[in-house]
PLY file of the C-alpha trace (Angstrom):
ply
format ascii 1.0
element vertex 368
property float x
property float y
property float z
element edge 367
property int vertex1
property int vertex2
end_header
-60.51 18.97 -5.51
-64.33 18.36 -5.98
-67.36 18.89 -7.45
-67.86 22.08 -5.81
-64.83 23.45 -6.24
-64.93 22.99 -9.90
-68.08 24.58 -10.11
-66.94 27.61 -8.16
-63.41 27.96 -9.59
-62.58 25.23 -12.09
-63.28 24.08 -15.40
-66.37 22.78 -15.19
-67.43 26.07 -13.74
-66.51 28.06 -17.18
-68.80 25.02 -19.08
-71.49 26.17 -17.19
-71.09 29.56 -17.09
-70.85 29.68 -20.79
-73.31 26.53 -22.04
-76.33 28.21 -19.45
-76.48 31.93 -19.39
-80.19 31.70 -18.23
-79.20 30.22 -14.66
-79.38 34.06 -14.03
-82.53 34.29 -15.12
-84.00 31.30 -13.18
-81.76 32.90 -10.31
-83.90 36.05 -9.93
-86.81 34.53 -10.08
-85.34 32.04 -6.86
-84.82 35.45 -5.27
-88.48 37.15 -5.68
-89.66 33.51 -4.13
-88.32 34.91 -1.14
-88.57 38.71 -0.87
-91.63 39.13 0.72
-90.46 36.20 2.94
-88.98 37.51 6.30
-85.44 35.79 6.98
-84.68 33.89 10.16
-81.62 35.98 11.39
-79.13 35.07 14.69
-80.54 35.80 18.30
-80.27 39.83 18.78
-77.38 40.75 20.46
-75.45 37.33 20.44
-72.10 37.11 20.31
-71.05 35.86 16.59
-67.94 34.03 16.68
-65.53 34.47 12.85
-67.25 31.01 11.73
-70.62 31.54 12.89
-73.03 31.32 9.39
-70.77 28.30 8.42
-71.28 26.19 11.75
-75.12 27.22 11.35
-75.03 26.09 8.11
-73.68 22.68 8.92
-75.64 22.21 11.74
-78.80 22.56 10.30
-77.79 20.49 7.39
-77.27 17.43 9.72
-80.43 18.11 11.44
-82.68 18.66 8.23
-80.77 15.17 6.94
-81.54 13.48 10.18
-85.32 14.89 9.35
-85.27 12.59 6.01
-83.15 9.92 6.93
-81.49 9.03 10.26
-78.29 7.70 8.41
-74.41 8.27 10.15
-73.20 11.38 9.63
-70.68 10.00 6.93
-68.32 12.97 6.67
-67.90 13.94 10.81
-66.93 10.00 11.31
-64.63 10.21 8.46
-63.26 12.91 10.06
-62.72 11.96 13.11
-60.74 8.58 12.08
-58.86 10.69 9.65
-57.65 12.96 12.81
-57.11 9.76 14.79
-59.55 10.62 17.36
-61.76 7.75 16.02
-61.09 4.22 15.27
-61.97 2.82 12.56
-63.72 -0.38 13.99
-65.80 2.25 16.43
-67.01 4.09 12.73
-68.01 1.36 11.51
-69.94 -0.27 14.91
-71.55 4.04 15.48
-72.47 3.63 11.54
-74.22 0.02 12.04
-75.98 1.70 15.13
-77.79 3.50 13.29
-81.83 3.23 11.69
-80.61 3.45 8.22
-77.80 0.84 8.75
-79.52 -1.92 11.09
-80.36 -3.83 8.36
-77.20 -4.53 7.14
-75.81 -8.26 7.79
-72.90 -8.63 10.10
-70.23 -8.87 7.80
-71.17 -5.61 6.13
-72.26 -4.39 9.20
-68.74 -4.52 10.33
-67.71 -1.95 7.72
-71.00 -0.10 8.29
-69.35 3.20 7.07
-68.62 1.62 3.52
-72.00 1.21 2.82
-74.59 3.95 1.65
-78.67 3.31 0.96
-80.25 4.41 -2.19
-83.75 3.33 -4.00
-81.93 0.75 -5.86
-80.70 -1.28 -2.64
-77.14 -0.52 -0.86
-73.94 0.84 -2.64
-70.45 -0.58 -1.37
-68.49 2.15 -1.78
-65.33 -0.22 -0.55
-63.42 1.88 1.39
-60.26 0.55 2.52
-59.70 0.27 5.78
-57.96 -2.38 6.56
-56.04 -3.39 10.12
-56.14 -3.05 14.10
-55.51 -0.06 15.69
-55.45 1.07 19.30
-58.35 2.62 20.81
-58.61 6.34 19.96
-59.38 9.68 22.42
-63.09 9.69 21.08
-64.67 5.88 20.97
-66.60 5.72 24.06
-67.91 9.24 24.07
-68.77 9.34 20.53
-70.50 5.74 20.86
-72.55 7.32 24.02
-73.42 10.31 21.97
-74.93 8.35 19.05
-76.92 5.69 21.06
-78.19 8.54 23.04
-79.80 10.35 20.39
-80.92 7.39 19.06
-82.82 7.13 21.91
-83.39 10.79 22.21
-84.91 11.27 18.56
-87.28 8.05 19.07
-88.98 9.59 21.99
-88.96 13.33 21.07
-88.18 13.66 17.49
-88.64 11.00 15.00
-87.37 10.89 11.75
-89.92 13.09 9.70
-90.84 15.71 12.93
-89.43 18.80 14.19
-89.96 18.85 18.06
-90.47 21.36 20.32
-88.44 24.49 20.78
-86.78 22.36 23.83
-85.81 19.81 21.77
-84.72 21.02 18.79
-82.13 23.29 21.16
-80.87 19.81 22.67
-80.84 18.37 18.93
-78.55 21.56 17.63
-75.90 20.77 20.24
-75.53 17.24 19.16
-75.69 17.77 15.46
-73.49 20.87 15.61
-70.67 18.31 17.15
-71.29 16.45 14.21
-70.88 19.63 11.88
-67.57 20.49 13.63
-66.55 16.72 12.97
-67.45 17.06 9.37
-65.31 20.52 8.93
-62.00 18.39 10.09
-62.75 16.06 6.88
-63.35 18.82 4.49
-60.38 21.46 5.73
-57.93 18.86 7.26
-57.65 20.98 10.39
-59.16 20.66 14.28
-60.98 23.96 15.20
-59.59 25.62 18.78
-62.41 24.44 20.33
-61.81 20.94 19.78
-57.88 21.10 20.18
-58.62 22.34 23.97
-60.86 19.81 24.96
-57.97 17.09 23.38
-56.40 18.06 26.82
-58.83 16.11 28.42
-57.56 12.40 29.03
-61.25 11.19 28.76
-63.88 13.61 26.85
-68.19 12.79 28.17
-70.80 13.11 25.77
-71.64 17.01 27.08
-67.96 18.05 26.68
-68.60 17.39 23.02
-71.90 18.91 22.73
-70.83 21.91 25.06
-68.79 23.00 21.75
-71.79 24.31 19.66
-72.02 27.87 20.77
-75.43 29.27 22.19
-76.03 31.33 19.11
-75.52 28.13 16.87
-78.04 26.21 19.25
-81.03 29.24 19.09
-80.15 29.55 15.54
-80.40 26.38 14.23
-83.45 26.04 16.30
-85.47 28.60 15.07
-83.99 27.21 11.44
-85.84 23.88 12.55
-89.09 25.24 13.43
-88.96 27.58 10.17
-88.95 23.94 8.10
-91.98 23.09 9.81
-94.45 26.28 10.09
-93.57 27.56 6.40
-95.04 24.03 5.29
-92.13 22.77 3.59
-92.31 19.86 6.01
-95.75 19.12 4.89
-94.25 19.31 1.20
-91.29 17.37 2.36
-94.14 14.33 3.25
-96.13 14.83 0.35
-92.92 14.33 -2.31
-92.13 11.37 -0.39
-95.70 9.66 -0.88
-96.75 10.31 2.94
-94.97 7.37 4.77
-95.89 6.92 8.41
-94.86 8.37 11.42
-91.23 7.41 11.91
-90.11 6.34 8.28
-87.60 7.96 6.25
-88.76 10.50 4.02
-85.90 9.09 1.66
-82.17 9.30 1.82
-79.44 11.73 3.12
-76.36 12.76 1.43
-76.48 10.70 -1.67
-72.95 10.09 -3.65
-72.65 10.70 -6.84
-68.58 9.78 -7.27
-66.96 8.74 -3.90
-65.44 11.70 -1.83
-66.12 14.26 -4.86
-69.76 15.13 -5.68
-72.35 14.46 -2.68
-75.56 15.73 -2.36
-77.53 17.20 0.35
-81.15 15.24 0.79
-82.83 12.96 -1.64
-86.92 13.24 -1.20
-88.63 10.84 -3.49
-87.39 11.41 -6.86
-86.16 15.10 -5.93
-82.60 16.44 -5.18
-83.18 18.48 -2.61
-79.82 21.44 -1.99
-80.30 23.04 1.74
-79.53 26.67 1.92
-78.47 28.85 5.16
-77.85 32.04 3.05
-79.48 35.18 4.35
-79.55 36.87 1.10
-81.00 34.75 -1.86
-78.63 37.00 -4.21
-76.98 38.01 -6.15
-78.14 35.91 -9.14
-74.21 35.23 -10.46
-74.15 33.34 -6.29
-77.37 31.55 -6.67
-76.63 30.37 -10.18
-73.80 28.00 -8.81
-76.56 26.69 -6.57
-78.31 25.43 -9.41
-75.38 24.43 -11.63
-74.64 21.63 -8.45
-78.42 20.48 -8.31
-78.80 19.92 -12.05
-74.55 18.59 -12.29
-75.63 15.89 -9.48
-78.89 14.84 -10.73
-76.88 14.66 -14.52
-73.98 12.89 -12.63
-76.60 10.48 -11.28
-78.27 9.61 -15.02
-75.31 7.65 -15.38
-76.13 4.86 -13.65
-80.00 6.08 -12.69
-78.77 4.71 -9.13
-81.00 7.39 -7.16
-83.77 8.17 -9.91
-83.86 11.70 -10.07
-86.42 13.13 -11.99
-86.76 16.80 -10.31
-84.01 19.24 -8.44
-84.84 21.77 -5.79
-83.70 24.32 -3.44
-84.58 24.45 0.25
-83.78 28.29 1.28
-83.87 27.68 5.42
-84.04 31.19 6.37
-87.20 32.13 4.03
-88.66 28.63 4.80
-89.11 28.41 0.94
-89.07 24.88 -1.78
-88.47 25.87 -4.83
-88.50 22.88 -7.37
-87.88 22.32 -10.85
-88.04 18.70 -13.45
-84.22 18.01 -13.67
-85.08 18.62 -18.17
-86.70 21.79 -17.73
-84.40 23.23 -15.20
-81.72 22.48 -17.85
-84.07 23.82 -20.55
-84.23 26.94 -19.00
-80.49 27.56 -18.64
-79.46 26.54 -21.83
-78.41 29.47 -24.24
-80.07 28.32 -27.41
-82.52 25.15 -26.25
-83.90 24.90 -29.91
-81.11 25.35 -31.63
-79.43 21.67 -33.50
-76.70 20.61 -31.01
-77.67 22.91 -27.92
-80.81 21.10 -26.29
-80.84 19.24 -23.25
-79.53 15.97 -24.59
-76.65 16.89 -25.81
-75.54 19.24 -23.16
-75.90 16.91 -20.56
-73.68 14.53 -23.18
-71.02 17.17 -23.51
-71.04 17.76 -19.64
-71.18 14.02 -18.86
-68.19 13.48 -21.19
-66.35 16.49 -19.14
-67.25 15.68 -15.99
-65.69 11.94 -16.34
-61.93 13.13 -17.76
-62.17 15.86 -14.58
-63.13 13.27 -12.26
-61.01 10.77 -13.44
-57.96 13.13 -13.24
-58.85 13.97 -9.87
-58.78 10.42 -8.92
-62.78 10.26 -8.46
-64.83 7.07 -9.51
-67.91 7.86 -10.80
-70.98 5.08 -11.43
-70.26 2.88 -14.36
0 1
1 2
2 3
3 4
4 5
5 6
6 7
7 8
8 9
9 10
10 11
11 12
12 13
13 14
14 15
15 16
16 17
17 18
18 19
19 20
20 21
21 22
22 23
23 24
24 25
25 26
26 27
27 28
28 29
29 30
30 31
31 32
32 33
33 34
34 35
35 36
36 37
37 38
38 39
39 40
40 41
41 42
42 43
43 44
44 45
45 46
46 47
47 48
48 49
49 50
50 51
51 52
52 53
53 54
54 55
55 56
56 57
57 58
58 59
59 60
60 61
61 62
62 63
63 64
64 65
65 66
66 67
67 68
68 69
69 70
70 71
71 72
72 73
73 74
74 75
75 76
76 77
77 78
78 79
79 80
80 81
81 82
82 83
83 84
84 85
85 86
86 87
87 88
88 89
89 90
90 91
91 92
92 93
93 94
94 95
95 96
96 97
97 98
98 99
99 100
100 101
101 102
102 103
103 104
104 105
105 106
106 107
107 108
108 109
109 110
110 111
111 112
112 113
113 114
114 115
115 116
116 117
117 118
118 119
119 120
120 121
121 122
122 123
123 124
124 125
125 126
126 127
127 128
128 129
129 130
130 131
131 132
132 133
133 134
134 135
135 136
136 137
137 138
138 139
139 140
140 141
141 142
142 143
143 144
144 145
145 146
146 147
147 148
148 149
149 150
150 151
151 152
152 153
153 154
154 155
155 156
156 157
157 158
158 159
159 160
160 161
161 162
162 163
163 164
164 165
165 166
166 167
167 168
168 169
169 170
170 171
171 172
172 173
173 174
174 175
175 176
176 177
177 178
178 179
179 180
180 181
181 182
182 183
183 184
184 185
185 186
186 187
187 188
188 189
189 190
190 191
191 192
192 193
193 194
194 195
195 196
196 197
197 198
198 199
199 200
200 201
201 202
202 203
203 204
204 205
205 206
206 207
207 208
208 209
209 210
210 211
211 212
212 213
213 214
214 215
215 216
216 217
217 218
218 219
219 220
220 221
221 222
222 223
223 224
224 225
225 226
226 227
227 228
228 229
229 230
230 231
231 232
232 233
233 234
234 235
235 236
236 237
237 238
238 239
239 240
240 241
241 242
242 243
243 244
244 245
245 246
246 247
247 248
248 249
249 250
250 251
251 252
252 253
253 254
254 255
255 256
256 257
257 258
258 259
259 260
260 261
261 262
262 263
263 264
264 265
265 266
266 267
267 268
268 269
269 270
270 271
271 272
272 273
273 274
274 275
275 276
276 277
277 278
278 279
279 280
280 281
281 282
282 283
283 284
284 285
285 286
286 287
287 288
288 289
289 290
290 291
291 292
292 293
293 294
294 295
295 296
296 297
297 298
298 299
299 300
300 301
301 302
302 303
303 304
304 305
305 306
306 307
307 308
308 309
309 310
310 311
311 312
312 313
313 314
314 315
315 316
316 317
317 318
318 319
319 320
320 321
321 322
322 323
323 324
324 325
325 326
326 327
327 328
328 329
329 330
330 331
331 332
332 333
333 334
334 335
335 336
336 337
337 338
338 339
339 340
340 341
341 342
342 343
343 344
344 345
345 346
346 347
347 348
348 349
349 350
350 351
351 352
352 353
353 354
354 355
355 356
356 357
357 358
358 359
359 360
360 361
361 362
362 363
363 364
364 365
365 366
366 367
């Protein structure tokens, strides 16, 4: 299982439900941040394939990560190897290839994928992988893809920018291959898609972008250039302290307990949740949204490894930030916040202590 999934259907789920009654609350108020917002919506008359608002929803999460931190898309290379259409050893050398990884010396560098940057230096999460293997369908195309959008973000669209309409198109193809790779971790399962083009002896680098459809590629697009003329962007910059053109903006997909609880986008001392919903409702929906921002940022106090002092909400389609101290968030929720025994302290005690025995019979580490 995981985080998630414990939130939405598990234990964890009923703690919350019945520790913070006034997530509802704060939920509605989330929603009338956006009603007067018009919604990004799909191209008009475009073909929507059974799996359309999920591949959006992927797709633009890679890109807005790639907009904070150029960092290997973790999850689509574990995929990948986990499918045996990736090597491990060609992981690892894609992972070292890219800006958030160069750093790393060459021994760690040759288990690039193992390693994960956070404010407090790197975290080994010591994944083991050990042994040869033969080369796999996907190592040279997959290699080609990443250099080449190294290459292709550095001239167009560096880390911090949205580019031009042009550009963010060409960007949605590449990070919507990424998405797809990502899916095969999380389900376990190739999508049709990708099980045709395994007929292919040899796949080239727009084989494997030529699976994002059209209406992913306008979508995310117009997703993209949302982020930057709402002025989240500009918010974005300012909750990282302004760093130059080309820097990170701070870290993407922090890990809170290896392979169960991950986050989205970590922008100075804020957890930032992306969201590709349409409707910003109903409140019961929106509620688990904020149960995961203020359970990760909790999850995190443990060890203080990512210093989160404030959660938020990034709702794509509205273009809207909405951002809360981690304390008062949980303040907010709480059913009696005053009363002995119910404030913020000791809830975050009682969920810390619950959170461990789940995790720990799930076979999840978390930080010691």
């Amino acid at each position: 299982m995981s985080l998630t999934f414990q939130l939405y259907r598990g234990e964890l789920g009923r703690w919350f439900r019945y520790r913070m009654p006034g997530a509802t609350i704060v939920a509605e108020e989330v929603a009338r941040a956006t009603a007067r917002v018009a919604s990004v919506h799909p191209p008009h008359g475009a073909e929507l394939g059974a799996r359309h608002w999920v591949e959006v929803g992927g797709t633009f999460g890679a890109r807005m990560a790639a907009v904070v931190e150029q960092a290997p898309p973790y999850y689509g290379l574990f995929g990948l190897v986990a499918a045996r259409l990736l090597t491990r050893a060609a992981a690892h050398r894609i992972a070292a290839g890219f800006p958030s990884h160069r750093s790393l010396r060459p021994a760690e560098a040759a288990r690039a994928l193992d390693f994960r940057p956070t404010p407090c230096g790197w975290r080994d999460l010591g994944e083991p992988w050990p042994g040869e293997e033969p080369a796999c369908w996907a190592d040279v195309a997959v290699g080609e893809l990443a250099e080449r959008t190294h290459r292709y973000h550095d001239r167009y669209a560096p880390t911090g920018t949205i580019g031009v309409p042009g550009v963010e198109r060409g960007l949605a193809r590449t990070y919507g291959w990424w998405s797809g790779a990502a899916d095969i971790y999380r389900s376990g399962t190739i999508g049709a898609d990708l099980e045709k083009l395994l007929a292919v002896d040899e796949p080239t680098v727009e084989q494997l972008r030529s699976l994002t459809s059209a209406a992913v590629v306008e979508e995310t697009a117009r997703l993209a250039e949302r982020l930057r003329a709402s002025g989240t962007l500009d918010q974005l910059h300012e909750l990282a302290r302004r760093p130059g053109r080309g820097a990170p903006l701070g870290h993407a997909g922090p890990v809170f307990a290896a392979h169960w609880a991950d986050g989205d986008l970590l922008v100075g001392d804020t957890l930032v949740d992306v969201k590709t919903a349409i409707r910003v409702d109903p409140a019961s929906k929106v509620a688990v949204w904020l149960w995961q921002v203020l359970a990760h940022a909790w999850l995190d106090s443990i060890g203080d490894r990512y210093r989160i002092r404030a959660v938020a909400l990034y709702l794509s389609r509205q273009g809207v930030l909405v951002r809360w101290p981690v304390d008062e968030l949980a303040a907010r929720m709480l059913t009696r916040p005053r009363s002995r025994g119910s404030g913020v302290d000791a809830a975050r005690d009682e969920f810390l202590a619950f959170a461990v025995e789940i995790a720990r019979a799930e076979s999840a580490v978390l930080d010691p």
